[in-house]
C-alpha positions in Angstrom: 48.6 0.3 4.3 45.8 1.0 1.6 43.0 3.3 3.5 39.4 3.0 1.3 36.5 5.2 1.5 33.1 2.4 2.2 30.8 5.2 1.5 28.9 5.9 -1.7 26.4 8.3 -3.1 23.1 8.1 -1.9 20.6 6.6 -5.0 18.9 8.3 -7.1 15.2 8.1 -6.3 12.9 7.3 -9.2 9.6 7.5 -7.6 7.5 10.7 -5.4 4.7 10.8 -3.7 1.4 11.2 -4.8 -0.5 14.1 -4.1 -2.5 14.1 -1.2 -6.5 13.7 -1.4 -8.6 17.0 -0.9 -11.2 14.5 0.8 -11.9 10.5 1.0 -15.8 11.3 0.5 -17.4 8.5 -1.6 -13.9 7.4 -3.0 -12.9 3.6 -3.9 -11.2 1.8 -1.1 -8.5 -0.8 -2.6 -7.0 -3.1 0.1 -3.2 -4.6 0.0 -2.4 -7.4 2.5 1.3 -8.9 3.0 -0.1 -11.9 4.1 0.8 -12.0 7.6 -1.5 -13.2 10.6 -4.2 -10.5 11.1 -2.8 -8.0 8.6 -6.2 -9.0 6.6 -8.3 -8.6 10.3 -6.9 -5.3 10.5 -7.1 -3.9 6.7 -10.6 -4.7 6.8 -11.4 -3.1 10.1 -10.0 0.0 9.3 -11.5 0.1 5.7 -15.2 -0.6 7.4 -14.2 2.9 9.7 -13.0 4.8 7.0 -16.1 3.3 4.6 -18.3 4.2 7.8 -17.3 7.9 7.9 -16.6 8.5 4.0 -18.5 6.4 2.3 -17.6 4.8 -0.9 -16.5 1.1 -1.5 -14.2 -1.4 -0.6 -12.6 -3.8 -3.2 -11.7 -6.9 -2.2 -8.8 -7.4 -0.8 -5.3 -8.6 -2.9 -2.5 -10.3 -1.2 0.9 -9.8 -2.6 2.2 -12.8 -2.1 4.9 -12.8 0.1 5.3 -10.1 3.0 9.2 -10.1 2.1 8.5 -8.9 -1.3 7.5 -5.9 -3.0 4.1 -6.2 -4.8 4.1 -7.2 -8.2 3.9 -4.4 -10.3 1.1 -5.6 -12.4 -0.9 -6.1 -9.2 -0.3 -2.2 -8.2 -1.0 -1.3 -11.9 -4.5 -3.3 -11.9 -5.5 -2.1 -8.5 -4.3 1.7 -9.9 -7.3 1.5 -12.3 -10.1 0.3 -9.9 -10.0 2.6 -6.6 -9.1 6.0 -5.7 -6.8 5.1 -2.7 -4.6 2.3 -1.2 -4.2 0.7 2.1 -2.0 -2.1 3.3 -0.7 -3.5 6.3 1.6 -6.0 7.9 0.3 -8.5 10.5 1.7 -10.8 13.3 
């Protein structure tokens, strides 16, 4: 009998964190939806609340497509440019 070891390294990350804002004051909302039921309803209630206490503006929204996937990275890099911060949700 041949005994063999399943496990493997953990990966490597290639990707951190961002730093965290000092404030949201007066910053660039950008909104991410997956495309599920109500995942729009819900981005753009909680981007009225935070636009409501912080001020700023809200983009308009970008789906990515499919809520299995990962967003395209060309999408991420466009919306990178045009606001300050990022939210996204998942529906159903």
């Amino acid at each position: 009998m041949k005994l063999v070891d399943p496990t493997v390294a953990a990966p490597v990350k290639r990707s951190r964190r961002a730093p965290a804002l000092a404030s949201l004051d007066g910053l660039t909302i950008g909104l991410l939806s997956n495309g599920k039921l109500n995942a729009d309803v819900l981005l753009e209630e909680t981007a009225a609340m935070l636009q409501t206490r912080f001020g700023g503006n809200v983009l308009p929204m970008v789906a990515k497509g499919s809520a299995g996937a990962p967003a395209p990275a060309d999408t991420l890099k466009k919306l990178s440019v045009e606001c300050d911060y990022l939210i996204t949700a998942s529906g159903d």
